[in-house]
C-alpha positions as CSV (number, residue, x, y, z in Angstrom):
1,X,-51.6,131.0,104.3
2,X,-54.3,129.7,101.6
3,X,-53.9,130.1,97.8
4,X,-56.8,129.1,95.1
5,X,-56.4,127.9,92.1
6,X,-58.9,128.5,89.3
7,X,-59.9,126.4,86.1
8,X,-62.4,126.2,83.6
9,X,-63.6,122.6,83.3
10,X,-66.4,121.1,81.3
11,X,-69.0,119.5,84.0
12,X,-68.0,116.1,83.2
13,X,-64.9,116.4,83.6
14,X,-65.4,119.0,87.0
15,X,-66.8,115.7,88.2
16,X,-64.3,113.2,87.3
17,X,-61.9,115.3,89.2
18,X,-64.2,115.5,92.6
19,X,-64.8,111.8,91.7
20,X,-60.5,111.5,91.8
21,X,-60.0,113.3,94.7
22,X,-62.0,111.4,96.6
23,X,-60.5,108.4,95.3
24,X,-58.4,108.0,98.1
25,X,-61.7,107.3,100.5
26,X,-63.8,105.8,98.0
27,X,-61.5,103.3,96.4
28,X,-62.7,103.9,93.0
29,X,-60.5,102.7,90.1
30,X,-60.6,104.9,86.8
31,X,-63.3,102.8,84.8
32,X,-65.8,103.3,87.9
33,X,-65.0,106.8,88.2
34,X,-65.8,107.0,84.3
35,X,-69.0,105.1,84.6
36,X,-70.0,107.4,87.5
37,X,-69.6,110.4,85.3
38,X,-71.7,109.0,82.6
39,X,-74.6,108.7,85.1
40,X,-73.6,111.8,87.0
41,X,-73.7,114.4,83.8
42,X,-76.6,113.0,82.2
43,X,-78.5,113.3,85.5
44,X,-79.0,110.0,86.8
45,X,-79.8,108.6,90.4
46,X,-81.7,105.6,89.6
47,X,-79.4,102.7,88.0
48,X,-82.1,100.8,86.4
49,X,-82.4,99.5,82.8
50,X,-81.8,102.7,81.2
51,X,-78.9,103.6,83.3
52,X,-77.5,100.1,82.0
53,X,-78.0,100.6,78.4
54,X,-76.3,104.1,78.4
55,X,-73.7,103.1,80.3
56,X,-73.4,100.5,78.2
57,X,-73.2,102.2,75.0
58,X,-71.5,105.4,76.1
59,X,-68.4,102.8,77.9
60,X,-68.8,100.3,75.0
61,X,-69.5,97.6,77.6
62,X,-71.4,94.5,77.2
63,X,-73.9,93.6,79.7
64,X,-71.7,91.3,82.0
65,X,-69.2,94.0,82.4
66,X,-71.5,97.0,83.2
67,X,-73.6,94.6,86.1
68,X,-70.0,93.4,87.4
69,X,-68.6,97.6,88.0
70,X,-72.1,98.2,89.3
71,X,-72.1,95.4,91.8
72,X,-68.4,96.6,92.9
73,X,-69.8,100.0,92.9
74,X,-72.8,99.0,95.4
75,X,-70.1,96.6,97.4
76,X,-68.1,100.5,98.1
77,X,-71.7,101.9,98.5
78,X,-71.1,104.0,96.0
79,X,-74.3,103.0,94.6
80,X,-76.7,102.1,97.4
81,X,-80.1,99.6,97.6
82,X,-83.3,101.8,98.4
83,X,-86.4,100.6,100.1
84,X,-88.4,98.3,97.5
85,X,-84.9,96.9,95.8
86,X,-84.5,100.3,93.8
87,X,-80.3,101.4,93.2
88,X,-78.8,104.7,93.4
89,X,-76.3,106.4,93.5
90,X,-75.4,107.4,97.6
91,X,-77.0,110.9,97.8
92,X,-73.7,112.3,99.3
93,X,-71.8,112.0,96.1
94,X,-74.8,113.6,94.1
95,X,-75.0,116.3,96.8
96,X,-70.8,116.9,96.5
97,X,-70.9,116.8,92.7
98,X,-73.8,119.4,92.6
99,X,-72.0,122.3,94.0
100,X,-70.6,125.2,91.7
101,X,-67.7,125.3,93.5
102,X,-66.1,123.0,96.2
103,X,-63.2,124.2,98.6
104,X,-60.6,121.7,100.1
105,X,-58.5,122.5,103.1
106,X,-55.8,120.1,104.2
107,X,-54.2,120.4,107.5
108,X,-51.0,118.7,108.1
């Protein structure tokens, strides 16, 4: 027997909870998943210097602090290195965080 449970969420916050469910796989600690939602709700793939600066500013980070999480971000593959040295986010968490509505189902 299944049961659903229903809430209203703002979209940042729809995807910090996909981000923490799948925390468990991914590894993530809170400040990535945080940093992941800043990119993720203002639409951005590409992690270059504009991703930095908002990041930045949004997380009140400095500079070393931002390239550290996205280095340990790229070292989960989290944030993967495209042909030509390009970073972005892996397209399978943009793909998951897209979707209206997302159904788990746990087996035991």
């Amino acid at each position: 027997m299944g049961s659903k449970i229903k809430r209203k969420t703002t979209k940042q916050g729809k995807i910090k909870a996909i981000l923490s469910i799948f925390h468990f796989n991914l590894g993530l600690s809170d400040l990535e998943i945080e940093m992941l939602s800043v990119l993720l709700v203002n639409k951005i793939n590409i992690i270059d210097t504009g991703a930095r600066e908002l990041i930045r500013k949004v997380m009140n980070r400095d500079k070393f602090s931002t390239n550290n999480y996205i280095k340990r971000l790229k070292d989960k593959k989290v944030i993967v290195q495209k042909e030509g040295g390009s970073l972005e986010i892996n397209q399978h968490i943009v793909n998951l965080v897209e979707h209206k509505e997302i159904t788990f189902k746990f087996e035991v």
